[in-house]
BATORMAR-654745 format. One record per residue (C-alpha): x, z, y. Coordinates in steps of 0.05 Angstrom, whole numbers. Example, Ala and Ser with C-alpha at 12.3 -4.5 7.8 and 13.67 -1.06 7.14 Angstrom:
! residues 2
((246 156 -90))
((273 143 -21))
! end
This chain:
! residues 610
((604 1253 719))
((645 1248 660))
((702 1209 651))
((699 1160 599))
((751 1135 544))
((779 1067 561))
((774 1045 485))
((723 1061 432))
((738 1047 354))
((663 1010 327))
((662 997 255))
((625 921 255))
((617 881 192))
((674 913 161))
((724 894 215))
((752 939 263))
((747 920 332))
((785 962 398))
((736 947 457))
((738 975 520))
((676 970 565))
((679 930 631))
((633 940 693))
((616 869 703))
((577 864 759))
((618 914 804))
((634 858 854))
((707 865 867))
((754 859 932))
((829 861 942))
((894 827 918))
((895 815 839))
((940 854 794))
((1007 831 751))
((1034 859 694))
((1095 889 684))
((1107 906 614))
((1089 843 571))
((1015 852 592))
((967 840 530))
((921 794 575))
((853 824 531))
((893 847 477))
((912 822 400))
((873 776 376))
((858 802 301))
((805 772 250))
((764 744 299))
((822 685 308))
((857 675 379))
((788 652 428))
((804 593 474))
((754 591 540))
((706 622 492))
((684 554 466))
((634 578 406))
((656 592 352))
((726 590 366))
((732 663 389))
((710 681 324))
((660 657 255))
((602 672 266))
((612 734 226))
((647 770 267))
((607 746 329))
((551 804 322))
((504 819 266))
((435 797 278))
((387 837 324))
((447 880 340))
((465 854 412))
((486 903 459))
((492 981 462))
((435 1016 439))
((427 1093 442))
((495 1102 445))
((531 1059 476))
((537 1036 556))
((494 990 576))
((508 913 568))
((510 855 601))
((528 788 587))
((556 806 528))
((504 831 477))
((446 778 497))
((442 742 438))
((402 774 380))
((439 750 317))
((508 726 366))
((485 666 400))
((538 617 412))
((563 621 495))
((535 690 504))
((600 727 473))
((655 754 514))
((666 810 547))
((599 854 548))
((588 885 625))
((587 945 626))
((572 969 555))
((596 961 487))
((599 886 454))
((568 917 385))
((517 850 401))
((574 803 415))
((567 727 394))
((595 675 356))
((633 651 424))
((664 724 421))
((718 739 477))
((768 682 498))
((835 711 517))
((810 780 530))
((762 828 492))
((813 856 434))
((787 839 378))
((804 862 304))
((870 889 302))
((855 936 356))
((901 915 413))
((894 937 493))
((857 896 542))
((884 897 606))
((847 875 673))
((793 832 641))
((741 804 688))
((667 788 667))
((662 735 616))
((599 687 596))
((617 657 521))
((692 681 545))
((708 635 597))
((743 681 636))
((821 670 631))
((832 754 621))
((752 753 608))
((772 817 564))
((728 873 558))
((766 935 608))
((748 1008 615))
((712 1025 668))
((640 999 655))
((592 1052 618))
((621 1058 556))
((597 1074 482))
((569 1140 482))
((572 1165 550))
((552 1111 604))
((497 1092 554))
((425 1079 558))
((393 1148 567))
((432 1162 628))
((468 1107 653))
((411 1047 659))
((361 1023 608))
((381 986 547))
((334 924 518))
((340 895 462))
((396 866 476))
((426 901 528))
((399 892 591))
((455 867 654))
((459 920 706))
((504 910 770))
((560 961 752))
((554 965 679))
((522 1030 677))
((537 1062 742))
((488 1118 746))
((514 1149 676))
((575 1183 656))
((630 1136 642))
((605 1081 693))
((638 1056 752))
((625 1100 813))
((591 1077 878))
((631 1069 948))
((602 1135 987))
((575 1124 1056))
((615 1112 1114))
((626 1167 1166))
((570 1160 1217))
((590 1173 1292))
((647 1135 1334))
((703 1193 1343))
((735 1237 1296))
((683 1225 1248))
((693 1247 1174))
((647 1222 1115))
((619 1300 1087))
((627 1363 1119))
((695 1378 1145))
((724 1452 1125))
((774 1487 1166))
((829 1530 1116))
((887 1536 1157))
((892 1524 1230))
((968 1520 1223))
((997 1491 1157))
((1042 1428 1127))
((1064 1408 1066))
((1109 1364 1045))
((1094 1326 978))
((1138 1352 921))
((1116 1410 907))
((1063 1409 854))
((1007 1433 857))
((992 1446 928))
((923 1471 913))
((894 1488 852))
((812 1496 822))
((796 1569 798))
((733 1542 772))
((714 1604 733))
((723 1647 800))
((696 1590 841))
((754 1601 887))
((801 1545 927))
((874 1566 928))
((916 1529 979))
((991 1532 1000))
((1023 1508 1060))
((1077 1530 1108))
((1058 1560 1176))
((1090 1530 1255))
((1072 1565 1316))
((1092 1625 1334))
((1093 1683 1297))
((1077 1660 1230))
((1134 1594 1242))
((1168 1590 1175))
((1111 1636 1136))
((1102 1609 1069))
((1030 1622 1061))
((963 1612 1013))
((884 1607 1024))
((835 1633 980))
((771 1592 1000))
((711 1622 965))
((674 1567 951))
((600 1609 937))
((600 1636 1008))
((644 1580 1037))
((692 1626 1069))
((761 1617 1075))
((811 1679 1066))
((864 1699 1128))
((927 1657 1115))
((968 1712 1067))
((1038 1704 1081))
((1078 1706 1021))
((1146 1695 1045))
((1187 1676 1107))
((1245 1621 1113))
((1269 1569 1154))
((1209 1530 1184))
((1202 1464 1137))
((1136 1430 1099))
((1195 1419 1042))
((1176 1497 1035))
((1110 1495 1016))
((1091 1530 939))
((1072 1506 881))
((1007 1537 856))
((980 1551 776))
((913 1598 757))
((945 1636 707))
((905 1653 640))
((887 1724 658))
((857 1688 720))
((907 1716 765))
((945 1662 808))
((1021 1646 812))
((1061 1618 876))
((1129 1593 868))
((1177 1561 929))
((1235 1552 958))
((1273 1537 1021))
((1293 1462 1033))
((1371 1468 1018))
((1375 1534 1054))
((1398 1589 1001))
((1406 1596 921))
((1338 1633 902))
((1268 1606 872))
((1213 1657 902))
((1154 1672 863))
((1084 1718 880))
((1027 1732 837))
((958 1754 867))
((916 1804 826))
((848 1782 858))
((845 1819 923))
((924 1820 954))
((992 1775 938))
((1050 1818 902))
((1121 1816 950))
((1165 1760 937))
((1217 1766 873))
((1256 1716 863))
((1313 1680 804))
((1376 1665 839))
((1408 1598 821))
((1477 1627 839))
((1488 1650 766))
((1486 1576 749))
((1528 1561 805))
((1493 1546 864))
((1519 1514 907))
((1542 1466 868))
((1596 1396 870))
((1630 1434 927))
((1578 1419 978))
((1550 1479 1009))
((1481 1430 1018))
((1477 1432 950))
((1422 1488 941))
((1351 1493 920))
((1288 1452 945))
((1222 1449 913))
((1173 1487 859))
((1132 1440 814))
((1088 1504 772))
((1052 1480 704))
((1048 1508 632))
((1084 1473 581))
((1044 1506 521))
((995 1560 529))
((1057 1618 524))
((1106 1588 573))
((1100 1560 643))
((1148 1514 673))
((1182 1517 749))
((1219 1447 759))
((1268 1453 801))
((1316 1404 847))
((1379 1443 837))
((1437 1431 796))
((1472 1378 821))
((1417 1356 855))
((1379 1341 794))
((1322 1366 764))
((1320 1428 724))
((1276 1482 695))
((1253 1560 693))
((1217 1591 641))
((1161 1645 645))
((1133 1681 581))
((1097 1730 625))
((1051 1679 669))
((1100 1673 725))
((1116 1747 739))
((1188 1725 722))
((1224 1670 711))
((1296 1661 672))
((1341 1591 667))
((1317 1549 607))
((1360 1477 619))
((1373 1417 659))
((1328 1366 652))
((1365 1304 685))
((1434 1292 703))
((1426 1235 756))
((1490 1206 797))
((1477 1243 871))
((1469 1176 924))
((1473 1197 991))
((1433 1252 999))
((1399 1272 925))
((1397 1253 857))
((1321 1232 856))
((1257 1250 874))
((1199 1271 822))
((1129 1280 821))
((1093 1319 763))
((1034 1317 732))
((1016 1374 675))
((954 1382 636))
((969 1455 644))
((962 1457 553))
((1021 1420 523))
((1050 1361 568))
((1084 1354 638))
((1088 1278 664))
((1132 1258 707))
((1151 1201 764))
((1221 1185 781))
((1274 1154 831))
((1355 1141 828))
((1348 1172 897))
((1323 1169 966))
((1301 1104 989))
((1344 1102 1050))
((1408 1112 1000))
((1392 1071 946))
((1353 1006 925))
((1300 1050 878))
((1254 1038 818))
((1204 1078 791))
((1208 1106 718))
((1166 1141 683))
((1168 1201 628))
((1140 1264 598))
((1164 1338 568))
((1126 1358 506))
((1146 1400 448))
((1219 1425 491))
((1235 1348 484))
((1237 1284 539))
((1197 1220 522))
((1190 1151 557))
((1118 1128 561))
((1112 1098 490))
((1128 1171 454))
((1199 1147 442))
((1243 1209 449))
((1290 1207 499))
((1327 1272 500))
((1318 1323 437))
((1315 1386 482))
((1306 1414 542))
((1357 1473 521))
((1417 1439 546))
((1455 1431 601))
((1463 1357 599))
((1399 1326 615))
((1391 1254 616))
((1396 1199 668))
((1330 1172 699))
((1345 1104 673))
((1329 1135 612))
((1263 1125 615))
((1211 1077 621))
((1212 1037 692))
((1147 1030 706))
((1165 992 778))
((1233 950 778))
((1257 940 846))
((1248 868 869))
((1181 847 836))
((1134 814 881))
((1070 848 886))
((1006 822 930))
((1050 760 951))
((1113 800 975))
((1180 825 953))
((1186 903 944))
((1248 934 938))
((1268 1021 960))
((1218 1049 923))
((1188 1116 930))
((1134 1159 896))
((1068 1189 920))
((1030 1214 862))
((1010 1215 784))
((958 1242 737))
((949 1228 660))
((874 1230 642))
((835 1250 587))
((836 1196 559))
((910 1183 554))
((914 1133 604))
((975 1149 660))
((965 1128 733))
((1010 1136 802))
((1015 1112 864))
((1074 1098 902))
((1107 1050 959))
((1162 1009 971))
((1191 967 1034))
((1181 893 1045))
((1248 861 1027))
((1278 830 1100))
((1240 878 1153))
((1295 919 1157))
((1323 987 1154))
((1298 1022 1213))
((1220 1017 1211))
((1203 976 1142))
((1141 950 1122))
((1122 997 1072))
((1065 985 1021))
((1026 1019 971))
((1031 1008 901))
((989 1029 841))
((1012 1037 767))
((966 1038 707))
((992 1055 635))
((941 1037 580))
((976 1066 527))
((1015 1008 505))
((1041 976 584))
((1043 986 648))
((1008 940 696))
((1016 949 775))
((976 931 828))
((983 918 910))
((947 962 944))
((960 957 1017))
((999 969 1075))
((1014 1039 1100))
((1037 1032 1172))
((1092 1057 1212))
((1147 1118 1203))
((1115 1183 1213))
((1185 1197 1259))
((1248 1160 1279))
((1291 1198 1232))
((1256 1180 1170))
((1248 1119 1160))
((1207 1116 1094))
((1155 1178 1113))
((1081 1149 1115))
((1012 1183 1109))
((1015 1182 1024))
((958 1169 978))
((934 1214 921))
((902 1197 852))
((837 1227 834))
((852 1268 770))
((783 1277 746))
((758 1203 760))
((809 1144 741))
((769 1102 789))
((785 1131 852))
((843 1141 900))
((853 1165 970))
((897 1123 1020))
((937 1150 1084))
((946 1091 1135))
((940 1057 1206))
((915 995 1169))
((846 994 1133))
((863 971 1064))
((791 937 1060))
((832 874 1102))
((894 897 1102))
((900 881 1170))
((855 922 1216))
((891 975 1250))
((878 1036 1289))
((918 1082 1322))
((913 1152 1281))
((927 1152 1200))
((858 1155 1180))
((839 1174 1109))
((816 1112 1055))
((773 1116 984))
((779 1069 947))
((740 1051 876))
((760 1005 823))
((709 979 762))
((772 938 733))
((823 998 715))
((848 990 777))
((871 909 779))
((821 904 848))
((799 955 898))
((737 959 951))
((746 1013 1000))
((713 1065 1049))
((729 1097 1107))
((732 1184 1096))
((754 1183 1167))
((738 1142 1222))
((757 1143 1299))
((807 1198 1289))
((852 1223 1357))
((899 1257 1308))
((929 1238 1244))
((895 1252 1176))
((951 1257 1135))
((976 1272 1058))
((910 1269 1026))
((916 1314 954))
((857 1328 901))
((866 1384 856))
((840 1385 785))
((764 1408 779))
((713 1370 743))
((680 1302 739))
((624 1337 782))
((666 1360 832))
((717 1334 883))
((765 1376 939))
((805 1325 981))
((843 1366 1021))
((903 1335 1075))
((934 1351 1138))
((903 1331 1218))
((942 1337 1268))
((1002 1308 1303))
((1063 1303 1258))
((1130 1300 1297))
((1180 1317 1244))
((1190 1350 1181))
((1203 1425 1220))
((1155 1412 1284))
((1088 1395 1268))
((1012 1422 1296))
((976 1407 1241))
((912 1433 1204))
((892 1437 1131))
((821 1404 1128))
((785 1375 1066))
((714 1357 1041))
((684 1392 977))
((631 1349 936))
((587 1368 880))
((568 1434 898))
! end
């Protein structure tokens, strides 16, 4: 399935209209969205004149409402509801089309939502009928012009004829809830693959499994437990055309930790790269590079020529590897090491060695670090990332948001923040755009010590994450921590509630929960972690089980599915690495988590689309 643009530029009578297609009749479940940036609530209002309720005519002349016999998406375009009935714009049947384009939209055009002439973003726009939706604005999930259309998606009339997810069964449209797992215990929706019987990761170390589509090979990291191999750093090579995985390769060895796990690329040559590093052990980045049949021995770039450890603190050393080409000559290692903060190593040479190329923040340390950071690279020109002030047991966090591109530091609008990644300055995280300010109320509570899970910029553009934060008043010790989802359209950011997450994962931490992960391929799905079925939000069981969840609304409601049902071990840390709109690998960890260094846990996943 491909995934669709959220906007599409029509030319219509001469005016220029930014429309993004909305799956109408997905019906929809789960607390409502609220903006955070100034949200556009459907976008300017251009030519058309600023719709009220979509009373006719008043959402635009008639005009601008549709030419005649042009309702709807034809050929090209998804498929449409509501929105295109009229032929020649008949007044009440405007608004926001569902599902396809609104190239047949009517005199009563969109009321608040559905951007209209000067080409501004809509934002969370629910079906409309003549507009009467309060944020009745087209969105972009529906099947939109050119891909979700009528050839593939549904059939088109004259038109455009209402389907019940705007165009589901094409590219573009809004994807179905997959079955349930069938069975009572330790059931899993698909077929279940063993790759490690031993492995952990912990989730800042990017990516943790990568996608050789061309070899049609699944390369996973993790760090090894039991006996022997407690402490290996280690990788999978799961051949996905005989559906056999590899014997765990041990790369390295150090001090048994999931902070250890590697950070995985497919180099251009089609070789693959590992890069890790102890959590706060020693002063060296290790790096590996496997030629297609064996891993090379570790090398390694010692941090003690730029003075590790650093501030005086012999804790001061290096954790993490996040692995991802900044341009299609030099790949990027980011680093939590100077200070604390985040920094970077260069390759030239595909990751067969690595050299100092600058600090990339310079955040005050708080208690234990000076941030945490998730990263997100489209593996061409542009890393994203998602930031804190610190951890969440230290300090009262946001969540702010930027991107490296060109050696220079943006915030999410393209403004540049810092003019090169040369230095040795680097910039605070405040910097940047806060995409989460702590305190905001979110699905009716107060959210405060936030914390980041995950983030992927699309195709398209659009930037997503997922993240948590506690429930101000339940304490210290065991908060009530809930999931949080972030949508950037370009112009804002707009978060949603998601759910509750459950309990600590172990006394000593109090934040650690089971995670969720972003599907990077399809903007309309994420995976959930938690003892509490996000369907209710109250339902509980007694293992983490693994959630899907699909939105038709760019992500303003949720309906979910169970991947794992009945579970006597956790199912925890759920990642999917990059692949195709055809494919899907959701890989996580089962077993039974006791801390950070003492764990019996398995890597397990599902593959779909082959």
């Amino acid at each position: 399935m491909r995934i669709e643009k959220s906007s599409r530029l029509c030319a219509w009578l001469g005016v220029a209209l930014l429309l993004s297609p909305l799956a109408a009749g997905c019906s929809q479940s789960g607390p409502s969205a609220s903006n955070v940036d100034a949200a556009l609530n459907g976008g300017a209002v251009g030519s058309g004149g600023k719709g009220t309720a979509g009373a006719p005519g008043l959402g635009g002349s008639a005009s601008n409402g549709g030419a005649s016999g042009s309702g709807g998406a034809t050929s090209a375009g998804g498929s449409v509801a509501a929105g295109g009935a009229g032929s020649g714009g008949v007044p009440g049947t405007g608004g926001a089309a569902g599902g396809g384009t609104m190239n047949g939209g009517s005199t009563g055009t969109v009321s608040s939502g559905g951007a209209m002439g000067s080409g501004g973003v809509v934002i969370d726009g629910g079906p409309s009928t003549g507009g009467s939706t309060a944020q009745g604005g087209a969105t972009g999930n529906g099947g939109a012009t050119g891909n979700g259309g009528a050839s593939t998606g549904t059939s088109v009339g004259t038109g455009g004829n209402p389907t019940a997810t705007g165009g589901a069964g094409g590219p573009g449209g809004c994807p179905e809830l997959p079955a349930a797992p069938t069975g009572t215990s330790d059931a899993v929706a698909g077929t279940l693959i063993q790759y490690n019987d031993d492995g952990g990761w912990c989730w800042y170390q990017d990516e943790r499994a990568v996608v050789d589509a061309k070899g049609k090979k699944l390369v996973i990291g993790s760090v090894g437990f039991k006996g022997s191999r407690s402490g290996n750093i280690e990788a999978v090579v799961y051949d996905m055309a005989t559906g056999k995985a590899s014997a765990p390769a041990k790369l390295g060895n150090i001090s048994v930790d999931d902070h250890s796990a590697p950070a995985l690329n497919v180099r251009r040559d089609g070789k693959y790269v590992a890069v890790w590093a102890g959590h706060r052990v020693d002063c060296k980045s290790y790096y590996n590079v496997y030629d297609g049949s064996a891993w090379s021995a570790a090398k390694n770039f010692d941090w003690a020529t730029k003075g590790c450890p650093w501030d005086s603190d012999s804790t001061h050393m290096i954790t993490y590897s996040n692995v991802w080409y900044a341009s299609p000559t030099q790949m990027f290692d980011i680093v939590r090491s100077v200070s604390t903060s985040q920094a970077i190593l260069s390759s030239s040479d595909d990751g067969s060695s690595w050299s100092f190329l600058g600090r990339m923040t310079y955040t005050q340390t708080v208690g234990y670090v000076a941030g945490y950071y998730k990263y997100w690279g489209n593996n061409t020109d542009r890393i994203d990332f998602l930031g804190t002030e610190a951890h969440p047991r230290d300090n009262d966090n946001s969540l702010y948001h930027g991107y490296l591109q060109d050696g220079k530091m943006y915030n999410s609008t393209g403004t540049a923040v810092d003019s090169s990644l040369t230095d040795t300055t680097g910039k605070d995280i405040t910097a940047f755009t806060q995409v989460f300010k702590t305190g905001s109320t979110l699905g009716g509570v107060k959210l405060e010590h936030a914390w980041n899970h995950d983030i992927v910029r699309y195709d398209d553009g659009t930037v997503a994450f997922l993240g948590q934060a506690r429930v101000n008043g339940t304490g210290s010790d065991d908060p009530d921590k809930r999931m949080i989802y972030g949508r950037f359209d370009g112009t804002s950011w707009k978060l949603t509630y998601i759910g509750k997450l459950g309990p600590k994962l172990y006394s000593d931490e109090q934040d650690y929960t089971g995670l969720g992960a972003l599907h990077p391929d399809n903007p309309h799905i994420i995976y959930m972690s938690s003892t509490v079925n996000p369907s209710d939000d109250k339902t509980t069981t007694s293992k983490h089980e693994i959630y899907q969840g699909v939105t038709c609304d760019n992500g303003a409601t949720w309906k979910w599915t169970p991947v794992t049902k009945g579970s006597t071990v956790d199912n925890l840390r759920p990642i999917v690495p990059k692949w195709d709109a055809d494919h899907t690998a959701l890989l996580w960890m089962r077993g039974t988590y006791t801390t950070a260094q003492n764990m019996t846990m398995k890597i397990v996943g599902t593959i779909s689309g082959l």
